[in-house]
C-alpha positions as CSV (number, residue, x, y, z in Angstrom):
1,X,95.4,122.0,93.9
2,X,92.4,124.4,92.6
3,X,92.1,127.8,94.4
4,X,88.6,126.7,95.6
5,X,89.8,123.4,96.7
6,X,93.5,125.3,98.3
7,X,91.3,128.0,100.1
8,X,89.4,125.6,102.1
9,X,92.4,123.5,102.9
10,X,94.4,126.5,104.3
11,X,91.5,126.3,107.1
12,X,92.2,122.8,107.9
13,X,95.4,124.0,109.3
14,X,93.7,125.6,112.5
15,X,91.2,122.4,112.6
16,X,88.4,124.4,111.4
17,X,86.3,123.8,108.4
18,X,83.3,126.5,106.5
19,X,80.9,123.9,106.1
20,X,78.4,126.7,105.2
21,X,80.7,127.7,102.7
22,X,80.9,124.7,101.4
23,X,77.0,123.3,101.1
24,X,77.0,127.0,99.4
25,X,79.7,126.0,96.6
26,X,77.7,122.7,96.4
27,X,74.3,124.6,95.8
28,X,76.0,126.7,93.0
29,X,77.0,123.3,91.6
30,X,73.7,121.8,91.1
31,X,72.5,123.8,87.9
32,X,75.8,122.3,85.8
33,X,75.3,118.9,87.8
34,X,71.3,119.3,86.3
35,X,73.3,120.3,82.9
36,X,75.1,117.5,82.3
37,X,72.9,114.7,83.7
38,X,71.8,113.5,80.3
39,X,75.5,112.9,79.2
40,X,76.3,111.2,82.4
41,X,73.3,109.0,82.3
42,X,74.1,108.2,78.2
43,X,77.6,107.7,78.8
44,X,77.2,105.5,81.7
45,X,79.1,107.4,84.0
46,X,79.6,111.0,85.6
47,X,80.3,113.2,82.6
48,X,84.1,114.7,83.1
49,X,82.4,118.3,83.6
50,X,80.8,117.3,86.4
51,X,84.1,115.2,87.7
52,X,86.1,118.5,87.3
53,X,83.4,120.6,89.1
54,X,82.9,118.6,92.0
55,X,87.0,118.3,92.6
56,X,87.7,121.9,92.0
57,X,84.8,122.5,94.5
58,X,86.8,120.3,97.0
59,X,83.8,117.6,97.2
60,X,86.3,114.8,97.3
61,X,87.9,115.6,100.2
62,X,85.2,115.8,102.5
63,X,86.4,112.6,104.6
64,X,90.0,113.0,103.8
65,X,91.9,113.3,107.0
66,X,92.7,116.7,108.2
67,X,96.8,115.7,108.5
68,X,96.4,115.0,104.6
69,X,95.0,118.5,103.9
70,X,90.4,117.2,103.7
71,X,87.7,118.3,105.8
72,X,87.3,114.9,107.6
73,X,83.3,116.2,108.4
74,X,81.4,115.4,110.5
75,X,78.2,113.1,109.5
76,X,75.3,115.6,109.7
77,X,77.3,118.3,107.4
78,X,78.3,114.8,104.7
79,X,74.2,114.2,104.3
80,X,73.9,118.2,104.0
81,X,76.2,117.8,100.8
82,X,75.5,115.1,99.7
83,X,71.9,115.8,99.2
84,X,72.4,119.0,97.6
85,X,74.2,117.4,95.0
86,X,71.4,115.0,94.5
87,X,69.2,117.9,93.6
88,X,71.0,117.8,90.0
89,X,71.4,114.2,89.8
90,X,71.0,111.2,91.3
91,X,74.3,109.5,89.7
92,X,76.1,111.7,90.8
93,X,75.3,112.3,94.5
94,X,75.5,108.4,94.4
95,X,79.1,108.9,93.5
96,X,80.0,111.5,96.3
97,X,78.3,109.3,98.7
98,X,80.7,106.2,97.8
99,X,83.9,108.0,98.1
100,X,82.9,109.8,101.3
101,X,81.5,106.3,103.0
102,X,84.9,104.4,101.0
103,X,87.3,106.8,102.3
104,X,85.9,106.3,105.5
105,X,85.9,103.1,105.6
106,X,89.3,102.8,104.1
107,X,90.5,105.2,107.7
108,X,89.7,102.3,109.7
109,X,90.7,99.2,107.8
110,X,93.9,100.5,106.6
111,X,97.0,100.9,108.0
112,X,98.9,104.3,107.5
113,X,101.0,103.6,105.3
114,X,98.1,102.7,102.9
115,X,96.5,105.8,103.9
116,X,99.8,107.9,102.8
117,X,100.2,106.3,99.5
118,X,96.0,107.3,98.8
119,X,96.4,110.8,100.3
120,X,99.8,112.4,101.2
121,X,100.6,113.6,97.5
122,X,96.8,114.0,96.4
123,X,93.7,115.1,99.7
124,X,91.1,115.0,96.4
125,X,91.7,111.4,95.8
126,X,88.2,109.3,94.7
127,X,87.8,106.2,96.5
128,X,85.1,103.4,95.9
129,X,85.0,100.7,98.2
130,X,83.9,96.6,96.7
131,X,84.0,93.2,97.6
132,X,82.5,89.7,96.2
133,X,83.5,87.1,98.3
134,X,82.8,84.2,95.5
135,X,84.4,85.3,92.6
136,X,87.9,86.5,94.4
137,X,91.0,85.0,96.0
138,X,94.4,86.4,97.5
139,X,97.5,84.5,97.8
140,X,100.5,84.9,100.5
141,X,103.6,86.4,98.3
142,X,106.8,87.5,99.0
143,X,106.2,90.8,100.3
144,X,102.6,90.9,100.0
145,X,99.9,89.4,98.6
146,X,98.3,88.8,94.8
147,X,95.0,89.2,94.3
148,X,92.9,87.8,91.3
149,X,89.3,88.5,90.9
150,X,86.1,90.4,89.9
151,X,84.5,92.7,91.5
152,X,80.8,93.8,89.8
153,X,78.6,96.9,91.1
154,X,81.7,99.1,91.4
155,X,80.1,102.0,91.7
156,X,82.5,105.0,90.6
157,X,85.3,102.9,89.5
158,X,85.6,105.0,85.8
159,X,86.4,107.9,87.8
160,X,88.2,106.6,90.7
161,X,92.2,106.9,92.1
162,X,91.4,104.1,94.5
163,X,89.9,100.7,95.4
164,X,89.3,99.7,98.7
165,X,88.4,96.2,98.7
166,X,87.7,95.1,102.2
167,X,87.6,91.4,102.4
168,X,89.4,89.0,100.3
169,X,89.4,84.8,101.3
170,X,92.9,83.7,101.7
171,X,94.1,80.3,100.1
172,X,96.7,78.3,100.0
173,X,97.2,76.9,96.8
174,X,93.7,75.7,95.9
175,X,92.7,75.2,99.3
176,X,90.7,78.1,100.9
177,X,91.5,79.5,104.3
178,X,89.9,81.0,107.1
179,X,92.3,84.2,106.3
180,X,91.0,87.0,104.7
181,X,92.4,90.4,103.6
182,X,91.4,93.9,102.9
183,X,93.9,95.8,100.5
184,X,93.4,99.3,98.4
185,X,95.0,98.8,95.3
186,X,95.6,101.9,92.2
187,X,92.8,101.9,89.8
188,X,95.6,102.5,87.2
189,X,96.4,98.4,88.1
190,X,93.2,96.7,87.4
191,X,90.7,96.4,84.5
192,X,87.2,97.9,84.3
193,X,84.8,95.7,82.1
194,X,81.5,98.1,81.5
195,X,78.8,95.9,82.2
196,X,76.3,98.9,83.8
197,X,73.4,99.1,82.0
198,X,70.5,100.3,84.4
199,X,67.2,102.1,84.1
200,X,67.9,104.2,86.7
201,X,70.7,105.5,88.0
202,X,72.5,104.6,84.8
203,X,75.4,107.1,85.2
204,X,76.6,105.7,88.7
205,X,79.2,103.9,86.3
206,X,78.4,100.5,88.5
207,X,80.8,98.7,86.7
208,X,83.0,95.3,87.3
209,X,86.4,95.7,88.4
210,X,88.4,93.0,87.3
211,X,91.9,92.0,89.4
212,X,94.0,90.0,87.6
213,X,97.3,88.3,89.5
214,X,97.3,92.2,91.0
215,X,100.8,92.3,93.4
216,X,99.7,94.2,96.4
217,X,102.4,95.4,98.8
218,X,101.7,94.9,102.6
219,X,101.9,98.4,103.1
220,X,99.0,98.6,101.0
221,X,97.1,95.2,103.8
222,X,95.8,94.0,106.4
223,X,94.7,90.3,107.4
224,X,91.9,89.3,109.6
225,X,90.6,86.2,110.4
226,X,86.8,84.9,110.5
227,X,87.2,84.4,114.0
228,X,87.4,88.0,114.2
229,X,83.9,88.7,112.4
230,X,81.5,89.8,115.7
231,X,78.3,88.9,117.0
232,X,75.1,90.7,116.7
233,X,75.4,92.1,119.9
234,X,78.6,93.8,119.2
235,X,78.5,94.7,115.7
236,X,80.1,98.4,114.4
237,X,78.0,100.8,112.7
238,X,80.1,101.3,109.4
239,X,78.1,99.6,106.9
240,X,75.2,101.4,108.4
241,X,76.8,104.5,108.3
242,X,78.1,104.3,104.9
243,X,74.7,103.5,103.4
244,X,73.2,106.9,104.8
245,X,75.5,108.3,102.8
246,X,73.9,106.9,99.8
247,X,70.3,107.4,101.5
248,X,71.2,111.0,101.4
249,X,71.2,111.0,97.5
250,X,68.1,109.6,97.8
251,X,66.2,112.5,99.9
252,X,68.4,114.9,97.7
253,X,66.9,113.7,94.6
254,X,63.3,114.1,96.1
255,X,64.3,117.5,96.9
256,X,65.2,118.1,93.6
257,X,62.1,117.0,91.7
258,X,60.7,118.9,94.2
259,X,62.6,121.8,92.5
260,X,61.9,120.9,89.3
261,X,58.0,120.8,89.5
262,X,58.4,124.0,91.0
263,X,60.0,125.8,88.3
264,X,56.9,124.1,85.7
265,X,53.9,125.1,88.2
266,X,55.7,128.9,88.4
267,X,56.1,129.1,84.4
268,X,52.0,128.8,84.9
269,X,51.8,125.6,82.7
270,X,48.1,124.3,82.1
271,X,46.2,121.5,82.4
272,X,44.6,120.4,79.6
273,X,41.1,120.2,79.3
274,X,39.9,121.8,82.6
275,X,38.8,125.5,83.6
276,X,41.8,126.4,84.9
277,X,44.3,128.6,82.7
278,X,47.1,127.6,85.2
279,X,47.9,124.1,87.0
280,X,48.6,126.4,90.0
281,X,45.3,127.5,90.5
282,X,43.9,124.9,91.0
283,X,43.2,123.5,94.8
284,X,44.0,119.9,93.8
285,X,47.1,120.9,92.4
286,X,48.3,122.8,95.6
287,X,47.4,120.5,97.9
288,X,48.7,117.5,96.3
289,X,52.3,119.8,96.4
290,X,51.7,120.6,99.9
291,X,51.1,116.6,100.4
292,X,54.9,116.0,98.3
293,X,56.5,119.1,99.9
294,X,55.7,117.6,103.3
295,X,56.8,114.0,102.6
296,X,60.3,115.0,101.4
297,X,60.4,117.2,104.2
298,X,59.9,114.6,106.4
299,X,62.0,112.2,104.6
300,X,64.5,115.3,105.4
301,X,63.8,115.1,109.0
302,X,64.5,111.0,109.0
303,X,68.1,111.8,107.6
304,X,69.0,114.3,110.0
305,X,67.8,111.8,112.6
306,X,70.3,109.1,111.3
307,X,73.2,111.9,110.5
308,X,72.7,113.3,114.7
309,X,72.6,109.3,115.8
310,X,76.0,109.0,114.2
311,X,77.4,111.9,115.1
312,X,81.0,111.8,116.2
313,X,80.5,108.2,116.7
314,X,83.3,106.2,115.0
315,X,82.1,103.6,112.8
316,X,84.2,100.7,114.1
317,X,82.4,101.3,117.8
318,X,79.8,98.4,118.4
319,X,76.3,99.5,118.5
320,X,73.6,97.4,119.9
321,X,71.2,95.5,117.9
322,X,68.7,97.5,118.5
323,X,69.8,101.0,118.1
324,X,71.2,99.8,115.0
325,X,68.0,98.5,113.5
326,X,66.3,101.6,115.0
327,X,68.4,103.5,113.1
328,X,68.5,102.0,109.5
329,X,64.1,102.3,110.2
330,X,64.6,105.8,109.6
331,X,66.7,104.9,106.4
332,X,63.1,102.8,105.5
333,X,61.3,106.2,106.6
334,X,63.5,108.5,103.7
335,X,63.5,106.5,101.0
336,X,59.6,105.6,101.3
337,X,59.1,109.1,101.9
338,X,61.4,110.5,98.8
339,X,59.9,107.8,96.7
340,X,56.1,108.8,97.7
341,X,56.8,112.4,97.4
342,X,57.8,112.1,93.4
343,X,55.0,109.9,92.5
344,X,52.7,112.8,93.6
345,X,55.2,115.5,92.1
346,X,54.9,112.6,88.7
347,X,50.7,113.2,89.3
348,X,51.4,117.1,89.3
349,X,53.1,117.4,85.9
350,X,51.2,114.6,84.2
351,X,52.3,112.6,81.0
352,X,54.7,115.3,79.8
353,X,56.7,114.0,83.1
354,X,57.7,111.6,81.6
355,X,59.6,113.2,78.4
356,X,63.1,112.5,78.5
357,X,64.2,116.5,78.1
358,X,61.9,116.5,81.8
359,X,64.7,115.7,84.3
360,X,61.8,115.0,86.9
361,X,61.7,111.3,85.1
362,X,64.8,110.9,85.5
363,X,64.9,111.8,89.3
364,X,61.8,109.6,89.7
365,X,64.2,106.4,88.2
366,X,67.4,107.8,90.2
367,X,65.2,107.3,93.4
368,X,63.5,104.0,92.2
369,X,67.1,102.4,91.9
370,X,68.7,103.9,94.5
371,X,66.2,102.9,96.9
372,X,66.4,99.2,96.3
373,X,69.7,98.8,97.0
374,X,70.7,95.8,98.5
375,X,72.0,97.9,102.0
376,X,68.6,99.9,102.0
377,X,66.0,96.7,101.4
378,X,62.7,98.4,102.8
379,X,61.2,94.9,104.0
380,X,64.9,93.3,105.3
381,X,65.1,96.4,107.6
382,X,61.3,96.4,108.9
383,X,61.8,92.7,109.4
384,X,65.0,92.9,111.7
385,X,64.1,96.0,113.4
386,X,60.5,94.1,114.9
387,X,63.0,91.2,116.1
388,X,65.3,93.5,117.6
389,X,62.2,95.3,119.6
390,X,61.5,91.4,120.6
391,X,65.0,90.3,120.7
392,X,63.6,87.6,118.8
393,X,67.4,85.9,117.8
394,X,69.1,85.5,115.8
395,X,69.4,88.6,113.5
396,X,68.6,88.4,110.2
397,X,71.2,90.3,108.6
398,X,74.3,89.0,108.5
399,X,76.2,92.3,109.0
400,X,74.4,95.5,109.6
């Protein structure tokens, strides 16, 4: 255990975390995050500096349970982080939002004993959490079950101790069943083929996992049934709250090329070909910053929304439709925000935005990815949230 790291666990003991202190060590972070974000975006993943940094600083223990020595925080603090670390790069905010939202959702589809083997001898474990229904199976076998499998958009999994892989059909021979499982299984046990190759985003490491006749222990298992799937009416919240997690990267990244353009307008760069022997001084200049400064503010004020919705409220609790869909509009509102913001901030700074030594591009494609993930589909959300006012049925998401 690093002393950073061991010095914020010793206040776990009295049930008391320094979140301040925390956000604080996360903030001092962000210029070697900013460092290293070429490496991590060539290599494909999050360079090893930054993987070091970020565990030393105790960042991957912010939802590990208090008994096995994390911070177990609560939502509005996880966004706080999480965002600042997006100021340096979006990978790698990406990647503290999965294992905060996996390790979460590993607490409530595990049993303990799984949760012992990830966390009793190691509270700075990384999780990633993925499933694909169509390209997995799991058998019944003496003492557990064997899993075979792959498992693409693995976000993290170069990096990570564990896999939580939430649903797996159940079949009987060749036959399917209406059985499913969720296991966690050792990253150390399964394959990694590197098919990530993104514009943006590129060093999330969104690789395939691949499973292959993988013995999992039923320590390590639970088995559910489709029966067991609910309603619209009576759907949790935990996909929901996982991908503000990763909507938090988003506003973070916006608040970093907010950062960035900063630092260029205050080194008094020109424009070229205009009276002005600043950018800065000139009124269209300022008040297209006020205009980005104000959208990612607001895109600020839509996360904290979400992060005080979810507030103490466990993800396995069913929320109705409607405050559901209400909720994930404000996801809609961040992400259209954040990306509106950096096209002005892109406007600001001109062609030589777009240099790849400027890491303001490089946000801007962070954010363009990010945002069109499949949890966070702008038009999906404003559809189901207008039938949900109407209760027009049924929903037309399947699981959010």
């Amino acid at each position: 255990m690093t002393a950073v790291a061991g010095e914020l666990a010793d206040e776990t003991t009295v049930s008391t975390v320094d979140v301040a202190k925390i956000v604080a060590r996360t903030r001092e972070l962000v210029p070697l995050i900013r460092e290293h974000a070429v490496k991590t975006e060539q290599d494909r993943r999050l360079a090893e500096e930054v993987v070091v940094a970020l565990r030393d600083a105790g960042l991957f223990r912010l939802t590990t349970p208090t008994r096995y020595g994390g911070y177990e925080l609560r939502m509005p603090d996880l966004l706080s982080i999480i965002a600042e670390v997006g100021k340096g790069c979006g990978s790698a905010a990406w990647n503290l939002a999965i294992d905060t939202a996996s390790t979460r959702f590993a607490l409530t589809g595990m049993p303990e004993s799984a949760l012992s083997d990830m966390f009793a001898d190691n509270p700075d474990a990384y999780v990633i959490s993925t499933a694909h229904l169509t390209t997995t199976k799991a058998s019944r076998v003496d003492g557990g079950y064997q899993v075979t499998g792959t498992f693409p958009w693995s976000s993290g999994c170069e990096i990570a101790d564990w896999a939580y892989i939430p649903v797996v059909p159940i079949f009987d021979g060749e036959e399917p069943t209406t059985d499913l499982v969720g296991v966690v299984v050792p990253m150390n046990e399964v394959k990694i083929e590197r098919t990530w190759h993104s514009a943006g985003l590129a060093g999330s490491g969104t690789h395939t996992v691949v499973a292959e006749e993988l013995f999992v222990p039923e320590r390590r298992a639970k088995e559910f049934s489709l029966t067991d799937l609910p309603g619209e009416d009576d759907r949790d919240t935990m996909l929901v709250q996982g991908s503000t997690q990763s909507l938090a990267a988003i506003v973070g990244a916006a608040q970093g090329a907010l950062e960035v353009t900063r630092q260029l307008l205050d080194k008094k760069r020109p424009i070229t070909y205009v009276n002005y022997e600043a950018a800065a001084d000139a009124p269209s200049v300022q008040i297209w910053f006020a205009e980005a400064t104000h959208l990612v503010e607001t895109a600020q004020m839509h996360l904290r929304e979400i992060g005080d919705t979810f507030d103490g409220v466990p993800e396995i609790d069913p929320m109705p439709w409607v405050d559901r869909a209400r909720a994930r509009m404000h996801q809609r509102s961040a992400q259209e925000k954040s990306r509106e913001a950096v096209e002005k901030l892109l406007d600001i700074v001109g062609g030589s935005a777009f240099a790849l030594s400027n890491p303001l591009q490089r946000l801007w494609r962070d954010i363009s990815v990010m945002s069109r993930h499949t949890a966070l589909n702008a038009p999906i959300i404003l559809e189901d949230y207008s039938r949900a006012l109407l209760e027009v049925r049924p929903s037309v998401t399947l699981l959010y």
